[in-house]
Structures are given as structure tokens and as C-alpha cells.
C-alpha positions in Angstrom: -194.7 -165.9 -106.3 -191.3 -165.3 -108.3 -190.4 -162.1 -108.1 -187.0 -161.2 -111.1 -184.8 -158.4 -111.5 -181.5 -157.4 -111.8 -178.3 -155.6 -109.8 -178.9 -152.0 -110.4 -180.9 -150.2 -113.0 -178.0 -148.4 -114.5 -176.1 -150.7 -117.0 -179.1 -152.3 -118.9 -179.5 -150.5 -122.3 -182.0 -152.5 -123.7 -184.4 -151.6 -121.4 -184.2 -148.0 -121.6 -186.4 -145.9 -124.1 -184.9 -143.8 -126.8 -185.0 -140.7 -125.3 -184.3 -141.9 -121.4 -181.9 -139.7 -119.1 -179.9 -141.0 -116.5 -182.1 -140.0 -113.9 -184.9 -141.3 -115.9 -183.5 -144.8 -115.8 -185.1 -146.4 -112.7 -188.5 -144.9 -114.3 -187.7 -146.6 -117.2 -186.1 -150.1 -114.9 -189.7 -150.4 -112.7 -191.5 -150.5 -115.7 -190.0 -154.4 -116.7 -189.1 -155.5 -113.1 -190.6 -155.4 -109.6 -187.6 -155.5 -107.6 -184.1 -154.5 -107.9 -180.9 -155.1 -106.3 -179.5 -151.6 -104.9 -175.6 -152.2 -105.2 -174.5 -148.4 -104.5 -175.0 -149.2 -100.8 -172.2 -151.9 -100.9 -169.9 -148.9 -101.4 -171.1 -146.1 -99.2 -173.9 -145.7 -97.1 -176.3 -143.6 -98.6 -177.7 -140.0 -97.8 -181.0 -140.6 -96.9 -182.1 -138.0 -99.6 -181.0 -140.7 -102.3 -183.3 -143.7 -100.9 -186.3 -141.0 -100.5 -185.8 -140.0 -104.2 -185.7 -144.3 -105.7 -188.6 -144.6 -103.0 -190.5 -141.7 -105.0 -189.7 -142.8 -108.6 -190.8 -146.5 -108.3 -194.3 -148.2 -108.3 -196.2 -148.4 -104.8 -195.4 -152.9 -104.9 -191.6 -152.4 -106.3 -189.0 -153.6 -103.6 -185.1 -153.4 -102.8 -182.8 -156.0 -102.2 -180.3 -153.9 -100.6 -176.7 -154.8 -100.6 -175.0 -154.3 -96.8 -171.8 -151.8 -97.0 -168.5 -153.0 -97.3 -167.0 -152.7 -93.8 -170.1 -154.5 -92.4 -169.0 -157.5 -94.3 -165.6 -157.5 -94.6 -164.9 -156.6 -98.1 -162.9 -153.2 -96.9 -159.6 -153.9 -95.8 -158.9 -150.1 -95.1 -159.8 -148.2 -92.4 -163.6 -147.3 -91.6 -164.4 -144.0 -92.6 -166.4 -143.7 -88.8 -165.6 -142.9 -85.7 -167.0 -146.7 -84.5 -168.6 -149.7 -85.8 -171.5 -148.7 -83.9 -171.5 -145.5 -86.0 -171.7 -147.4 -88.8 -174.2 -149.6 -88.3 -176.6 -146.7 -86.8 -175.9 -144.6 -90.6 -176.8 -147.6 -92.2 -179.7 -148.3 -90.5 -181.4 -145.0 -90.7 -180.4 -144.2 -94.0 -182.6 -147.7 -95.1 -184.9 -147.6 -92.7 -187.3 -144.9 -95.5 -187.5 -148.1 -97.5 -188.4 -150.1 -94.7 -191.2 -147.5 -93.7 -192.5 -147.6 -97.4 -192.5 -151.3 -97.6 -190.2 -150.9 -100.5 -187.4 -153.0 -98.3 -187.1 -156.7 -99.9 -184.2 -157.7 -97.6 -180.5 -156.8 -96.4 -178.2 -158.9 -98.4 -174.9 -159.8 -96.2 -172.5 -161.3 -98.9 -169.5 -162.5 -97.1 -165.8 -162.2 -99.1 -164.3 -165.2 -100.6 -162.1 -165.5 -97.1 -165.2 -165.7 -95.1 -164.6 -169.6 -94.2 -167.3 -171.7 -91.9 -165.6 -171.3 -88.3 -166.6 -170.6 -84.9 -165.2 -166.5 -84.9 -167.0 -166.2 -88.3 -170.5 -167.9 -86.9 -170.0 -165.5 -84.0 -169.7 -162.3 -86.2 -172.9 -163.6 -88.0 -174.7 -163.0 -84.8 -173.2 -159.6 -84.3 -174.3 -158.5 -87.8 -177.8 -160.0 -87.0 -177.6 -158.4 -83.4 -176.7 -154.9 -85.4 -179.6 -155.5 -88.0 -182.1 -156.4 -85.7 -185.4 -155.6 -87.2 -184.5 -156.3 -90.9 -185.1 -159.3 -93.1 -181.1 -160.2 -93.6 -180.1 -162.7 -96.6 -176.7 -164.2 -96.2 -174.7 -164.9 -99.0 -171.5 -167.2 -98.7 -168.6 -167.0 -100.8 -166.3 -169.7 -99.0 -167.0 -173.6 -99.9 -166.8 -174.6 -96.8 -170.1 -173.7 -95.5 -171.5 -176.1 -97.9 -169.1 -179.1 -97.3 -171.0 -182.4 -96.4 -169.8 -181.8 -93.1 -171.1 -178.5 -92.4 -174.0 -177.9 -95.2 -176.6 -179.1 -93.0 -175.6 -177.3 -89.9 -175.0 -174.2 -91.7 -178.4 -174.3 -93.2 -180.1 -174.7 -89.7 -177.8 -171.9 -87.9 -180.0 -169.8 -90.7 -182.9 -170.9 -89.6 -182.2 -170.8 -86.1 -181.5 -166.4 -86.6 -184.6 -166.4 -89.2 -182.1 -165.6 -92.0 -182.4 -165.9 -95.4 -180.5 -168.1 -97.8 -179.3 -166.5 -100.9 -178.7 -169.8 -103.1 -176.2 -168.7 -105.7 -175.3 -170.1 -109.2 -172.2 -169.0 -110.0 -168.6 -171.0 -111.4 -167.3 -173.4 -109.7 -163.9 -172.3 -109.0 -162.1 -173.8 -106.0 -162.5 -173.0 -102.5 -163.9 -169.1 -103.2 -166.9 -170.1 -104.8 -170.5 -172.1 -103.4 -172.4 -174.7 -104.9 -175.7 -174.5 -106.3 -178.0 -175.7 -103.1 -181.2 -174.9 -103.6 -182.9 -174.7 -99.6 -184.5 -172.7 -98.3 -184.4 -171.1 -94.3 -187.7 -169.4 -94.2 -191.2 -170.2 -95.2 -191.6 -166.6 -96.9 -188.3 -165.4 -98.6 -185.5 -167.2 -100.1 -183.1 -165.1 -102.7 -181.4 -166.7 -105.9 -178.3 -164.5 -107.5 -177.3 -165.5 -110.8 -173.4 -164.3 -111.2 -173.1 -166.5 -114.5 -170.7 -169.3 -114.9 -167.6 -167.6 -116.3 -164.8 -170.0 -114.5 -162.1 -168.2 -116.3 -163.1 -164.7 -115.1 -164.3 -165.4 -111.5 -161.1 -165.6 -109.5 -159.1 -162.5 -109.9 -155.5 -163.7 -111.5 -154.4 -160.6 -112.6 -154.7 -158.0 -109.5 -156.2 -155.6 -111.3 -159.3 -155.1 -109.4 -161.1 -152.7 -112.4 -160.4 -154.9 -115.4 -161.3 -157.9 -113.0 -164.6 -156.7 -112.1 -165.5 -156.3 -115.8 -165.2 -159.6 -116.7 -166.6 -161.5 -113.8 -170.1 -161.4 -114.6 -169.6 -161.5 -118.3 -171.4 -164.8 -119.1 -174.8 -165.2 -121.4 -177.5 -167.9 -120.0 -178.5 -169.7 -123.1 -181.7 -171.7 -123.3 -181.0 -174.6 -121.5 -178.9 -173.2 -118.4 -181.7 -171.4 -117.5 -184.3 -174.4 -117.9 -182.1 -176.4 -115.3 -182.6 -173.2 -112.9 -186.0 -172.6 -114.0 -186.6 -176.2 -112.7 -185.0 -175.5 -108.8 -186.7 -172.0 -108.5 -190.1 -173.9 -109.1 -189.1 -176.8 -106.8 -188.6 -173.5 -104.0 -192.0 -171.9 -104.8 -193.5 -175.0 -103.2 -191.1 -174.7 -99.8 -191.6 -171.2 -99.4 -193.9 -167.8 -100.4 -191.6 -165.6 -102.7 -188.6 -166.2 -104.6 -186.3 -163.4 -105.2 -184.4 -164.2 -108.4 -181.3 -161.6 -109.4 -179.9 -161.8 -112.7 -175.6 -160.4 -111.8 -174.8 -161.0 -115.2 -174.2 -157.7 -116.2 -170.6 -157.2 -117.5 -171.9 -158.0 -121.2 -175.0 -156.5 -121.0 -176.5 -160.0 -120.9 -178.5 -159.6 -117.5 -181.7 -157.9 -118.9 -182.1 -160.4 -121.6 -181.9 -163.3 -120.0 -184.2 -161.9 -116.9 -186.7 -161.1 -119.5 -186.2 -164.6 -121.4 -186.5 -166.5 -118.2 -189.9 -164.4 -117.1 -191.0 -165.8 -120.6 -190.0 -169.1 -119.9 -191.8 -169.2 -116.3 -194.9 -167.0 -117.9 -194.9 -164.5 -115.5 -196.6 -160.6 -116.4 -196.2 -158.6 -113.6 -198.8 -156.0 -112.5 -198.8 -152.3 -111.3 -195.5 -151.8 -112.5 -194.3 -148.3 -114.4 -196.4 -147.9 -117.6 -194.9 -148.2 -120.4 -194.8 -145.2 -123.1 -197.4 -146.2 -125.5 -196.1 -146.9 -128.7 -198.5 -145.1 -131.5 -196.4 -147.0 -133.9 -196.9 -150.3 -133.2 -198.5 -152.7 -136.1 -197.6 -149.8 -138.7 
């Protein structure tokens, strides 16, 4: 099974009706996608209120890929905003654990920094996270190439399999050292995540240090036909190593994520059930 979506259901206008509100939007996501990939956790842990409200507005089968905070992975170079790492950890599990409960919880997704490199003290704060996580289906995303050098890329797939981790196999430029490769593998026999950041080489490493206007063009990039044909090809070739296939369309600074998530269900034939119903359109044909 393939299951497609996109990173958050806030910045995707052409999948929004007319008259859609901003707290409609999610109503209005879940009816064209069964999962989604919850981004707002990356930044602050949220109130458990939030998750219990997306839990309530979304179809019984629709799913999170939630995004691990910031200071879990890394990313935040200032100082935690908690007493402890182990208060941290303990927020962050109970404030997912409703979605867990629901079955509305996909996976954790760990994405490591760019700086994240393949060495023993980073292998050892894997199996912290993991230890801190216990209990959750954890993706790990890599940023650094050198998890996938020849050297390493076999033993870094098996160290995955060896913690029952998922592998999040990433398309995204190929931009020196702070970018991965495309490898297709997968660690487990029921999960296995694709992100699709785009291929904008220009825009992926940030030149400029402006973090805002950065972050705006990163994922501007449009799949055209043929780009996604080539990754149509490797998600099949997964279906046949593993049960689902969690593909995330991160294109989004253009607006170009929705589009090409919807061209690529086309492309695969794919019509997902028990989703959101759509507003009938009394229109149509006239």
C-alpha cells in the first residue's frame, strides 16, 4: 500500500474549497490525502489540546507522520526551554501519545541536521533517542553524506534494522556533504518513509544567512512528468520489500507540493477510501 501526502495542511491553496477557513483547512486536507506530515511539532511541543482537536477533525484511517522537536535532534543551538532533557522527552511523549492511542500515529520522524555526520558519539545518541522513544515507530532521516558512503551505507542500513527503525529515503539535491543520496532500502518489513524536498541545488544550502528568506526557497522546486516516473519506479520496487510506503511531497515553497502529490496518485492509480467527503458540487456537468 502507498500511502501520499504532504508537510502540513496549511500552505496548499489548491486544495482548499472556496469558502474554507483556517481552521477548516485539515477538514478540507483529509479529504485528498490519508496522511500528513505534522511539522509544528518540530518547533514546540504541542499542548495536548492541539493533537486531541487534528485527532477529532480527521477521518477514523488518516495518520501523522510527526516530526520530533528540535532539541531532540539537534537543530536548536539555544538553550532548552526545560528544566532537563528528560523533561523534554516526557512533554513530548505525552503530548503524542493521544495519536498513538487513536491509531492516528504513522511514525516519529528523527531528521538529523546537516552536521549530524556517521560517527561513534552520533550512533550512540541514536540509541538514546530510541531509548527515550521507546514504544514509538521512529523514522530516521539523515542529512550528512556520510552515512551513505560505500563504506558505511551498508552498516548504517543494518544499525536500522538492528533498533527496528525506519528509513526515511529522501530525494532531495545533491549538494555536497549536507545532503543524502537517493537509496531506496528499506529497514522494516512494514514501514519505510519517502520525503520528497525537490531538487533545487541552488536553494538547498543556505549561502546567504538569512534563515527566513532561506527557508522560502529550499523547497521551491516543481516535479515535472518524468522526475516523478523515475521515483514512481523505486517506490514500486519498495512496495514489494515492505507493507506501506509513506510518500511526503516537501515541495511546498511554490505551492507545487499538492500538485504534484495529486499528479503522482494519478500516475500510480491510486483512490483512496474513507477519507473526508468532499462538498458535492451541484454544478458539475452544467
Amino acid at each position: 500500500m502507498i500511502q501520499i501526502g504532504l508537510t502540513g495542511w496549511g500552505d496548499h491553496p489548491t486544495i482548499y474549497s472556496p469558502s474554507s477557513k483556517a481552521k477548516e483547512k485539515l477538514l478540507d486536507y483529509s479529504a485528498h490525502f490519508p496522511i500528513v506530515e505534522l511539522d509544528s511539532t518540530f518547533y514546540a511541543i504541542q499542548p495536548e489540546r492541539n493533537i486531541r482537536k487534528w485527532i477529532a477533525e480527521t477521518p477514523d484511517n488518516f495518520r501523522f507522520v510527526v516530526k520530533a522537536y528540535q532539541g531532540m535532534t539537534g537543530h536548536n543551538r539555544e538553550p532548552l526551554p526545560y528544566t532537563s532533557i528528560d523533561e523534554m522527552y516526557e512533554l513530548f511523549r505525552l503530548s503524542i501519545m493521544p495519536l498513538q492511542e487513536a491509531g492516528k500515529l504513522a511514525m516519529i520522524l528523527v531528521q538529523f541536521p546537516p552536521w549530524f555526520d556517521c560517527t561513534k558519539e552520533n550512533v550512540d545518541e541514536i540509541r538514546f533517542i530510541c531509548d527515550k522513544l521507546q514504544g514509538f515507530d521512529i523514522a530516521i532521516e539523515f542529512r550528512h553524506q556520510s552515512w551513505y558512503l560505500a563504506k558505511f551505507k551498508q552498516s548504517t542500513l543494518d544499525f536500522l534494522r538492528e533498533l527496528n527503525l525506519i528509513h526515511s529515503v529522501c530525494d532531495e539535491p545533491q549538494a555536497g556533504d549536507g545532503s543524502i543520496p537517493f537509496v531506496a532500502s528499506t529497514t522494516r518489513s512494514d514501514k519505510v518513509l519517502v520525503r520528497l524536498h525537490g531538487r533545487n541545488v541552488h536553494g538547498w544550502r543556505n549561502t546567504t544567512g538569512d534563515d527566513q528568506a532561506w527557508r522560502k526557497v529550499r523547497y521551491l522546486y516543481n516535479y515535472n512528468d518524468a522526475e516523478l516516473r523515475e521515483i514512481q519506479q523505486e517506490v514500486e520496487k519498495l512496495t514489494a520489500e515492505t507493507k506501506e510506503v509513506f510518500v511526503i511531497f516537501n515541495n511546498n515553497s511554490g505551492g507545487h507540493a499538492a500538485r504534484n502529490a495529486q499528479q503522482f496518485q494519478k500516475m500510480l492509480n491510486i483512490n483512496y477510501e474513507s477519507l473526508t467527503p468532499k462538498q458535492l458540487n451541484f454544478f458539475e456537468g452544467e
